[in-house]
C-alpha positions in Angstrom: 138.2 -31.2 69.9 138.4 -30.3 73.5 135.0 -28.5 75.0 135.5 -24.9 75.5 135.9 -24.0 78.7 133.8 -20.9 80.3 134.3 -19.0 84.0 131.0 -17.6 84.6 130.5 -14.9 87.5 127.3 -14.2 89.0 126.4 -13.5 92.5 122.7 -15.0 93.1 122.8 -18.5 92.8 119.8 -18.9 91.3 120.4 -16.9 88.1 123.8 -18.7 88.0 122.2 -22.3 87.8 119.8 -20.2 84.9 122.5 -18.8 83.2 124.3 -22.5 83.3 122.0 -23.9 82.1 121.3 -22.4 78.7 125.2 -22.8 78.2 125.0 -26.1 76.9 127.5 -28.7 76.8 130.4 -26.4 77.5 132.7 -26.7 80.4 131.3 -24.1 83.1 133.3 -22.9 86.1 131.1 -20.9 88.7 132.2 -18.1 90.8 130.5 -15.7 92.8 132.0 -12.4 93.3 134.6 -10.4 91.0 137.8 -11.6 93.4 136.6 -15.6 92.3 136.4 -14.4 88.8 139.9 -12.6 88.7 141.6 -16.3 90.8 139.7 -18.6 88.4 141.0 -16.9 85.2 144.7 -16.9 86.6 144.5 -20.1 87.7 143.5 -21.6 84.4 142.4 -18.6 81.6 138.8 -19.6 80.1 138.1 -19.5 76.7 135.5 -17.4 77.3 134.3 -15.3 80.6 130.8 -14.1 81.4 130.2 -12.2 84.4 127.6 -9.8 85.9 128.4 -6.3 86.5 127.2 -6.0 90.0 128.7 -8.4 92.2 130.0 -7.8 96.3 133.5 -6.5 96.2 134.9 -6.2 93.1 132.2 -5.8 90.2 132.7 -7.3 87.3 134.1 -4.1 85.4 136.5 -4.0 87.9 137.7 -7.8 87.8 137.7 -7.1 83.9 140.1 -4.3 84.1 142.3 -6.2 86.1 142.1 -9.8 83.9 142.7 -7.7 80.7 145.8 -5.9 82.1 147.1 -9.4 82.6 145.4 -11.2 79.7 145.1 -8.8 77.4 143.5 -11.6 74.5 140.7 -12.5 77.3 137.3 -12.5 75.5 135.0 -11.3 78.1 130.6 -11.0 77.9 128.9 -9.1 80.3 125.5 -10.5 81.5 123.6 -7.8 83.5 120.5 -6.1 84.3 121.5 -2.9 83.3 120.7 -1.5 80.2 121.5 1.8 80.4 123.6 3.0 77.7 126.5 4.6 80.0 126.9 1.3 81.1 126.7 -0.8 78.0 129.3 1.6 76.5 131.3 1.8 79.6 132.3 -2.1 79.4 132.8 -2.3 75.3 135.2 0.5 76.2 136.8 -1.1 78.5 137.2 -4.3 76.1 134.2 -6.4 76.5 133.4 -8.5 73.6 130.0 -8.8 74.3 127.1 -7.5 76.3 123.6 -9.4 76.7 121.0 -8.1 79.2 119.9 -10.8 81.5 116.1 -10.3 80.2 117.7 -11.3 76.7 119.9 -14.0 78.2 117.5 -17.1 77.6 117.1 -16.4 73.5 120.8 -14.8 72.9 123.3 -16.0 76.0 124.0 -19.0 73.7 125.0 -16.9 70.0 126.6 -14.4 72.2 129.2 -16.8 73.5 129.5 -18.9 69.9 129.6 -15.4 68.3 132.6 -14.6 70.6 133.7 -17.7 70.3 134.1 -17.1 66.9 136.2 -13.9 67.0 133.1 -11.2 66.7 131.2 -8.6 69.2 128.1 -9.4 70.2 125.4 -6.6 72.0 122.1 -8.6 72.8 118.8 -7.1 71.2 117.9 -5.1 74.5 121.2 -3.3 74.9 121.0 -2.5 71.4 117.7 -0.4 71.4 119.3 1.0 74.9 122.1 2.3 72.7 120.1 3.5 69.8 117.7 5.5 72.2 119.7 6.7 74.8 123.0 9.7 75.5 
């Protein structure tokens, strides 16, 4: 079986070597900035994309709008610092299949993308209680 391949967007390269690296064996594209996200997944659509909100020019709720116009099937996960729950709800509205906050991404970046992998939602611990607790 062919490795699954990921597009991950994430602005500071440190947290994108991070993030990487708790992905594992898959097959990782990089990009840095919401208009890299939106060329990488036309120019070859990922089986799964993970991006960061907050990213120079286009952030990543942005970029997702546009991919899901044209890929409607895309299965996207939102990595960010954010936790508020405006936010959270803001981008499973708009058609994210998953949201993990960056403080949860070394114990749940890993079953968030095999959970979406598999066809399912997935909302990391943190984002959770956000949503619980807040308007």
């Amino acid at each position: 079986m062919a490795r699954k391949r990921l597009v991950l967007a994430e602005d500071h390269t440190e947290m994108a070597d991070h993030l990487r690296s708790l992905l594992g064996d898959y097959d990782v594209d990089i990009v840095s900035d919401g208009q890299g996200l939106i060329a990488a997944v036309n120019a070859n659509v990922p089986d799964i994309i993970i991006s960061d909100i907050a990213m120079p020019g286009i952030s990543g709720l942005a970029a997702a709008r546009d991919i899901l116009a044209v890929h409607p099937n895309a299965r996207i996960i939102f990595v960010s610092v954010r936790d508020e729950p405006a936010i959270i709800r803001k981008a499973i509205d708009d058609g994210a299949a998953g949201y993990v906050v960056k403080s949860d991404a070394g114990d749940e970046l890993l079953d968030a993308v095999q959970t979406v992998l598999g066809g399912g939602q997935y909302v990391s611990s943190s984002a959770r209680a956000a949503l619980k607790g807040g308007p």
